[in-house]
C-alpha positions in Angstrom: -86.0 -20.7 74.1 -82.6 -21.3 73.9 -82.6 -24.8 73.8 -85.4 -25.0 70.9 -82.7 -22.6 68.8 -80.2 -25.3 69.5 -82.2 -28.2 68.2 -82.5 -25.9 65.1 -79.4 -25.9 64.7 -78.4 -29.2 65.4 -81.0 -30.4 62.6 -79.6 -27.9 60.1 -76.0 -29.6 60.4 -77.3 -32.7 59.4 -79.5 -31.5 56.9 -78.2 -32.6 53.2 -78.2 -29.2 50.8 -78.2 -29.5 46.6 -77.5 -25.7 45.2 -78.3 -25.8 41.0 -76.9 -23.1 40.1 -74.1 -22.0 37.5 -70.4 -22.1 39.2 -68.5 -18.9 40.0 -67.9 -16.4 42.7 -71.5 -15.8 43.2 -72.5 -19.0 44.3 -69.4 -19.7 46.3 -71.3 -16.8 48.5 -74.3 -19.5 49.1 -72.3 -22.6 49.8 -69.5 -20.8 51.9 -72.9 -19.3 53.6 -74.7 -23.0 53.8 -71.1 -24.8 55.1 -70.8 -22.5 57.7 -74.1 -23.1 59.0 -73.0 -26.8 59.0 -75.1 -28.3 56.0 -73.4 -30.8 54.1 -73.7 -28.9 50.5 -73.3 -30.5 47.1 -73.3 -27.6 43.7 -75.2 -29.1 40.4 -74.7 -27.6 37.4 -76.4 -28.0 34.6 -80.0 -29.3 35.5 -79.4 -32.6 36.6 -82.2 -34.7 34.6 -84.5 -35.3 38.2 -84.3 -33.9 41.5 -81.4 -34.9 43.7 -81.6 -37.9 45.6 -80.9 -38.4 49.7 -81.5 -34.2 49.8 -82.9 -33.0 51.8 -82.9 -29.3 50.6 -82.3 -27.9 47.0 -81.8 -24.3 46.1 -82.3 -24.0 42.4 -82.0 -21.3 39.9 -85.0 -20.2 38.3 -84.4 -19.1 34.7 -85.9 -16.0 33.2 -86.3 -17.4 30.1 -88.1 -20.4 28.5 -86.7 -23.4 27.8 -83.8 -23.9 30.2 -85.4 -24.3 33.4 -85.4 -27.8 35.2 -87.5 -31.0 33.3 -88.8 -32.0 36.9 -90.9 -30.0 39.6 -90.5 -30.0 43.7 -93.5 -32.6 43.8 -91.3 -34.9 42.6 -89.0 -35.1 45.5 -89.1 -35.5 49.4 -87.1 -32.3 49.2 -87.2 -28.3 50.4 -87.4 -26.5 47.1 -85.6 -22.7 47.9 -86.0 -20.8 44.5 -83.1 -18.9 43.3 -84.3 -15.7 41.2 -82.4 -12.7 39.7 -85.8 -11.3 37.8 -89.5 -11.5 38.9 -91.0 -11.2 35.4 -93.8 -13.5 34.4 -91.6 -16.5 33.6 -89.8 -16.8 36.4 -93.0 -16.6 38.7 -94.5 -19.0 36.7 -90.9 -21.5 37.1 -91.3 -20.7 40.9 -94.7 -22.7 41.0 -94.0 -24.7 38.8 -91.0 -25.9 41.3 -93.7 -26.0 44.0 -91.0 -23.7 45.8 -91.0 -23.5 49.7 -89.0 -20.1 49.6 -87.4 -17.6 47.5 -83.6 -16.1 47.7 -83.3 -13.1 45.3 -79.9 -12.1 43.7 -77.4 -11.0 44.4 -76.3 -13.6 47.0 -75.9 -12.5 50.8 -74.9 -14.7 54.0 -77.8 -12.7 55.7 -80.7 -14.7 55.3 -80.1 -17.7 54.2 -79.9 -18.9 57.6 -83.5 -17.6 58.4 -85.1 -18.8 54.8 -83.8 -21.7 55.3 -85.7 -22.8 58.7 -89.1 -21.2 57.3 -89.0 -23.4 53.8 -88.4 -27.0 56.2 -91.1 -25.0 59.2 -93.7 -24.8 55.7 -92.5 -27.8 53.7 -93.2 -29.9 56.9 -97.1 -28.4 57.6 -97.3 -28.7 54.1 -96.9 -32.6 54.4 -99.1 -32.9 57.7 -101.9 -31.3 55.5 -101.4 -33.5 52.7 -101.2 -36.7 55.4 -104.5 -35.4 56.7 -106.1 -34.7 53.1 -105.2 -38.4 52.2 -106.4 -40.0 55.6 -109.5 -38.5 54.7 -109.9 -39.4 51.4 -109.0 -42.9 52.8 -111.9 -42.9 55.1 -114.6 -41.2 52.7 -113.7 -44.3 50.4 -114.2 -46.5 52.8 -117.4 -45.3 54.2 -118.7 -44.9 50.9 -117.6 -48.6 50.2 -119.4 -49.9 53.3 -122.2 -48.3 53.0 -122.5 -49.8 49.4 -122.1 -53.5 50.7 -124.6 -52.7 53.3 -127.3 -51.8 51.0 -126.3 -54.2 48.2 -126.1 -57.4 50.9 -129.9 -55.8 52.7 -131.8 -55.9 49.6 -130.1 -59.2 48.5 -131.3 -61.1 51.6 -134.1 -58.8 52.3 -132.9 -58.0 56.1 -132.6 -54.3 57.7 -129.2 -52.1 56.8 -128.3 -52.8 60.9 -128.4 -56.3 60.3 -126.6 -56.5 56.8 -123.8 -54.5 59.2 -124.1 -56.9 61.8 -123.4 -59.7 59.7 -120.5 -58.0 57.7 -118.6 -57.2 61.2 -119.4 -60.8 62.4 -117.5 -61.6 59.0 -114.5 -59.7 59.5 -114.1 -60.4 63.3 -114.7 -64.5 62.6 -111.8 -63.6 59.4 -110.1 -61.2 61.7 -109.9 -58.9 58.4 -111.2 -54.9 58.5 -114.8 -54.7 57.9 -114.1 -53.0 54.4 -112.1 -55.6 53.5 -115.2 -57.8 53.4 -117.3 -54.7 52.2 -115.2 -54.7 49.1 -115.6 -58.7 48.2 -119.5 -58.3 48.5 -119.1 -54.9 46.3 -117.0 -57.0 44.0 -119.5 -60.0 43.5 -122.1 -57.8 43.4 -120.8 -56.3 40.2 -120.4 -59.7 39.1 -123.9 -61.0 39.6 -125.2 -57.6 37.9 -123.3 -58.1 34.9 -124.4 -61.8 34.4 -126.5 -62.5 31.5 -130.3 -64.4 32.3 -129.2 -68.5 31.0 -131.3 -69.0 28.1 -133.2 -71.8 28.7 
């Protein structure tokens, strides 16, 4: 146990830290609170016009009002997004998802629990990003079964053989090639469209 706290720690002190928020004795309570963790800490003000590069966290003010919050939204960037909120009316809910926000800090600013926010928003940002990894490998696959199964049919009913023997001859392809088999799928997809969309020669 002890040694899995240190490794937290140890990531934390090389963990880049953005705060966007307006300068004054208020926020110095945040970045004092961030530096003595050991995070490298950089303060914004105003809205910088996109998200901060090489961060990896940002703690950003949500406004309560319209029309002064941030032009650009968490999904933008790599980064943590900790929202920074002094009212929960509608607005500034609305600005937290809007930030795609990994964590909230309420005002007035304490050194207890920053510390603690700030390991749960990287713990939920990162099985966020395993989810959305997994989501796209999916998709990936689904395309390229769907893709396959296309060629198979299109190249079986072209040369009048089974569907296990249109796949037998695509794989030979791709092995003699040494390409992935939906490499070739998507040429025979691709000159199929062709053909269909060939006019009869008048003769």
């Amino acid at each position: 146990m002890a040694s899995g706290i240190k490794r937290l720690f140890d990531e934390l002190r090389g963990t880049s830290v953005a705060v966007i928020h307006p300068p004054g004795a208020e926020c110095n309570v945040l970045l004092d609170q961030l530096r003595r963790i050991g995070c490298p800490v950089k303060s914004l003000w105003p809205y910088p016009p996109a998200p901060p590069a090489d961060t990896h966290v940002i703690f950003v003010l949500v406004p309560a009002e319209r029309g002064s919050e941030p032009l650009w939204s968490g999904v933008d960037s790599d980064a943590v997004i900790i929202a920074l909120v002094e009212y929960e009316n509608p607005t500034v809910l609305k600005g937290i998802l809007d930030l795609n926000a990994q964590a909230v800090i309420n005002k007035p600013f304490r050194p207890t629990g920053v510390l603690s926010t700030l390991i749960l928003a990287r713990s939920t940002k990162g099985y966020q990003d395993r989810l959305l990894s997994k989501v796209t490998k999916l998709e990936e696959t689904l395309r390229s079964r769907r893709e396959i199964e296309r060629a198979v049919k299109l190249l079986a009913e072209r040369q009048g053989v089974t569907d296990i023997q249109a796949y037998e001859q695509i794989r030979r392809q791709a092995t003699a090639k040494r390409i992935a088999i939906v490499e070739v799928c998507a040429a025979i997809n691709s000159a199929g469209s062709v053909l269909d969309g060939l006019w009869p020669l008048e003769r």
